[in-house]
N, C-alpha and C positions, 0 to 999 in steps of 0.2 A: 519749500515754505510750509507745507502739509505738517513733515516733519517734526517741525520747529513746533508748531501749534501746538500739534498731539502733543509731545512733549509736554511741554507747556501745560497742557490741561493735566498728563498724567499725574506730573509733580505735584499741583494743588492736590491731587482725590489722595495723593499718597502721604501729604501733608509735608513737601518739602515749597518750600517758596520759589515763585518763577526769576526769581535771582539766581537762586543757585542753578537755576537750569541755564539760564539766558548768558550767565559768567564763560560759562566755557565757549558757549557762541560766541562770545564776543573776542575772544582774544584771539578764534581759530579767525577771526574776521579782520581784528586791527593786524595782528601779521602778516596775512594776506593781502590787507591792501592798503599798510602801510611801508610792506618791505622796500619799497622803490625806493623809499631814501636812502635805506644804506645801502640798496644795489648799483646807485648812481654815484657813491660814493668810492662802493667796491669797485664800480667799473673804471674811473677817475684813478684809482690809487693802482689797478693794473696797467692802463696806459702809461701813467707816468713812470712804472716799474719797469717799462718795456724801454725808453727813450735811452738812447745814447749820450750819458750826464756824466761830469767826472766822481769818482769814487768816493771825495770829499761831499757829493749830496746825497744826503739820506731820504729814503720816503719809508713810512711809516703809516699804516692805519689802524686804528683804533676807534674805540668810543669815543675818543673829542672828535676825530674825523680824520682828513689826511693828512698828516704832517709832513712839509718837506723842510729839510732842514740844511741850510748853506753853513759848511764851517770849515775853518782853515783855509787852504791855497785857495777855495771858492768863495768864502764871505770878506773877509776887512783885515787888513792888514792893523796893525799895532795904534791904536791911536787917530784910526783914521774914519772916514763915513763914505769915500771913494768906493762904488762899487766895481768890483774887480771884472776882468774880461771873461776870463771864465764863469762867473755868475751871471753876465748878460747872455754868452751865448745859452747856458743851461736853461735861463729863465724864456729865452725868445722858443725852445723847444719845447719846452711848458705853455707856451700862452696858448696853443690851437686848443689843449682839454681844457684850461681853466678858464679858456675864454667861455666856451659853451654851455660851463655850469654857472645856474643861477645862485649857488650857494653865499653866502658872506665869506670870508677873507679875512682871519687876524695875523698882522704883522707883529712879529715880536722880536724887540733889540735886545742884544746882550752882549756885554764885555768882560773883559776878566781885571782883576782884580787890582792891573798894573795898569792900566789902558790911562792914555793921559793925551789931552789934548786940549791948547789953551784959549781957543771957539769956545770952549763948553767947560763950565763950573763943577761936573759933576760926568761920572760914568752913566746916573739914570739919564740924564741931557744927551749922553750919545748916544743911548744905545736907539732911544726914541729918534732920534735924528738916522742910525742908521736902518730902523726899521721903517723911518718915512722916507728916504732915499728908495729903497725897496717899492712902497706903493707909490709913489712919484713915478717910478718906471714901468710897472703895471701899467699907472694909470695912461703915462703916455702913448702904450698900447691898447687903447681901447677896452680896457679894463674898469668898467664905470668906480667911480669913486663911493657909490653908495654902497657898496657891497662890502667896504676895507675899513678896518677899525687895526688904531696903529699904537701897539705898546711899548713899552721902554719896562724891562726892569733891573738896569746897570746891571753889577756882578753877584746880583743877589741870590740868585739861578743858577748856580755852578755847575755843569754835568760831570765834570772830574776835579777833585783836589787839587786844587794850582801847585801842585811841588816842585814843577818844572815847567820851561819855558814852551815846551811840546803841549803840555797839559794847558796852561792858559790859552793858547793859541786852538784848541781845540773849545775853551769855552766860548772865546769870540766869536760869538753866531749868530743867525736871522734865522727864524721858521715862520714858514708860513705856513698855516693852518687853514682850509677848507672845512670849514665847519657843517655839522650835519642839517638837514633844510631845516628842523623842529627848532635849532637854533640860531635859523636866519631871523631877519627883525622884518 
């Protein structure tokens, strides 16, 4: 603290402002001790990197947070909001880290561009019904509901040009998103 002061006082007599001093304090300060969140994020996105998941789920971390993402033989069959066997076992190996994090949770639906199904008027109606299918199943594991915010945005989202029945089948997906704490509510 001494340090810091001195500083401080020298800046004034040297005519720089105690901003300019106090700037670099603070940021050697917020990194230090605000890195927990994405360490607890980093840590989340290593566990679930470690688990035993079929090939078809991806995990991903980034700046939105952890992305896992369910698609093809693991997410929805053609027209459907049925979640598949393989996505409940993958997801019941997931719940021990995502149970433990306090983070929020967005579920996100998406179909491709053929996806037809006559429940629902529209691809955005399913995709949101297959991403609340998704937190319906969290939540039945003790997955509090306050944490889950649930999107749909039909085939608007494409990750590959539908030119083939492979490629659309790879758009039909759910991810869920661990969002970082600054962005919990």
């Amino acid at each position: 603290m001494k340090k810091i002061v001195k500083s401080v006082n020298l800046s004034i007599r040297n005519g720089f402002s105690p901003t300019v001093t106090w700037l670099p304090c603070f940021f050697a300060f917020s990194s230090c001790c605000f890195s927990g969140q994405s360490s607890n994020l980093d840590k989340a996105a290593q566990q679930l990197e470690k688990l035993d998941v079929p090939d078809d789920v991806e995990i991903n971390a980034s700046d939105k947070g952890v992305e896992v993402t369910f698609r093809r033989t693991v997410s929805f069959e053609q027209g459907s909001i049925e979640i598949s066997e393989k996505a409940v076992k993958a997801m019941k190996k997931m719940l021990p880290i995502i149970g433990q994090m306090q983070n929020d949770i967005e579920i996100s639906g998406h179909t491709d561009d053929t996806d037809v199904n006559n429940r629902f008027p529209s691809n955005w109606e399913m995709s949101v019904a297959r991403a609340s299918a998704i937190a319906g199943f969290l939540q039945a594991n003790k997955i509090a509901p306050e944490r889950m915010q649930v999107v749909g945005y039909g085939d608007s989202r494409p990750r590959f040009n539908a030119d083939t029945a492979y490629k659309r089948a790879l758009n039909r997906r759910v991810e869920i998103l661990l969002l970082p704490e600054e962005q919990t509510r």
